[in-house]
N, C-alpha and C positions, 0 to 999 in steps of 0.2 A: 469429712462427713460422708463424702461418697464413696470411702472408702469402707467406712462401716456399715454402711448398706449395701454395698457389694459381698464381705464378708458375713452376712448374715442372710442375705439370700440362698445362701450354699446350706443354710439350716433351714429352709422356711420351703420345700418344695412345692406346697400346695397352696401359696399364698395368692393366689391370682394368677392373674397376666404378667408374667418373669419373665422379662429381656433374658434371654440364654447366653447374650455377648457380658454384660454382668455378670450374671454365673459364674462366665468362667474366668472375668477378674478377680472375684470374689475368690475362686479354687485359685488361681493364682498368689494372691493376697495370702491363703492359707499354708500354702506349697512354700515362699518365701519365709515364712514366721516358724515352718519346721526347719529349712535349711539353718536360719539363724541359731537355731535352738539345737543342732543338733539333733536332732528327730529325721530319721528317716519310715519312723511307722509313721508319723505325722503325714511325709511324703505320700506313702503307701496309702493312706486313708483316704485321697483325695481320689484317687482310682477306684473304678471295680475292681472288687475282690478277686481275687486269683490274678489279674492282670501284671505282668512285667515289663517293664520296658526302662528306656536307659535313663531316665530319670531319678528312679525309684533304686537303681543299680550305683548311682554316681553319689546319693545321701548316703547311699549303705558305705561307697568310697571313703567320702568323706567324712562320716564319722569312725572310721576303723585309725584313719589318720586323724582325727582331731580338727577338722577344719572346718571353720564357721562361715557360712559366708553373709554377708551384709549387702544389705541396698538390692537385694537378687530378686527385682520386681522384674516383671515383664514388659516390655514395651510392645502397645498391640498398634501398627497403622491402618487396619481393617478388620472387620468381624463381619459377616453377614448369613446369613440361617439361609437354610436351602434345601430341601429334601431331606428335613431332619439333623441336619449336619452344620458347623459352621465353618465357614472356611474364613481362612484367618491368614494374616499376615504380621510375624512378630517376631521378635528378640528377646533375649535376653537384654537389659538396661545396665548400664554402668553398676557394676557388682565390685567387690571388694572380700578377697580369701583371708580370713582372721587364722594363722597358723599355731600352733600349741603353743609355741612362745611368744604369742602374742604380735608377731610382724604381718603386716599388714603387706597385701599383693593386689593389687587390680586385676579383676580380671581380664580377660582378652575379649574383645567385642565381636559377637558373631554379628554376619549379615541377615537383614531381614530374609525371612523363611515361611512360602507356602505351606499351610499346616490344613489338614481337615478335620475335626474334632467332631468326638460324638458326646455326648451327657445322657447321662440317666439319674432316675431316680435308685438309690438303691439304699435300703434298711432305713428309710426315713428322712434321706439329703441327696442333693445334688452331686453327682462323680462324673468323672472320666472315665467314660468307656474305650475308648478308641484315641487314639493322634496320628494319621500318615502323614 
């Protein structure tokens, strides 16, 4: 359940008082259900418009070679809001590469990672503006 209130916060920008650390599970949550699927507009849509970055670069990889990945949720050990920003501390979480014939690869586990993230509202929903 809190995972469906996370993902639908990302639709609902003007609903109140919106923890922005949900938010961005919720983008998270979104981001994973495009990698699954093959979607790297999916990816892209979680961003502000025109924005690039190696995310959005890595679903385009991935779906030119056919490769699904599963379980590619985020693991967050912190979030905290701060001058408009959150800084964050996270991972990628035990993920699994589904390859065109079907064999299955675990991914390789990066270490947690300093991030500072910005969000905006933008055409009606919550996005990623920024990640240093």
């Amino acid at each position: 359940m809190d995972d469906l209130l996370a993902a639908i916060l990302v639709l609902l920008p003007r609903s109140g008082a919106v923890d922005p650390c949900r938010v961005l599970d919720g983008l998270d949550l979104h981001r994973a259900a495009a990698y699954a699927s093959l979607d790297p507009e999916g990816v892209e849509a979680q961003y502000v418009q025109g924005v690039h970055t190696d995310d959005i670069a890595t679903a385009e990889d991935y779906r030119r070679r056919g490769v699904r990945v599963e379980r590619g949720r985020v693991e967050r050990r912190s979030c905290e809001e701060a001058d408009g920003r959150l800084d964050v501390v996270e991972r990628l979480g035990p993920a699994v590469a589904v390859l065109p014939g079907g064999e299955r690869q675990a991914l390789p586990r990066e270490p947690w990672q300093e991030r500072e993230v910005r969000l905006v509202v933008e055409h009606g929903r919550w996005r990623i503006a920024s990640v240093r």
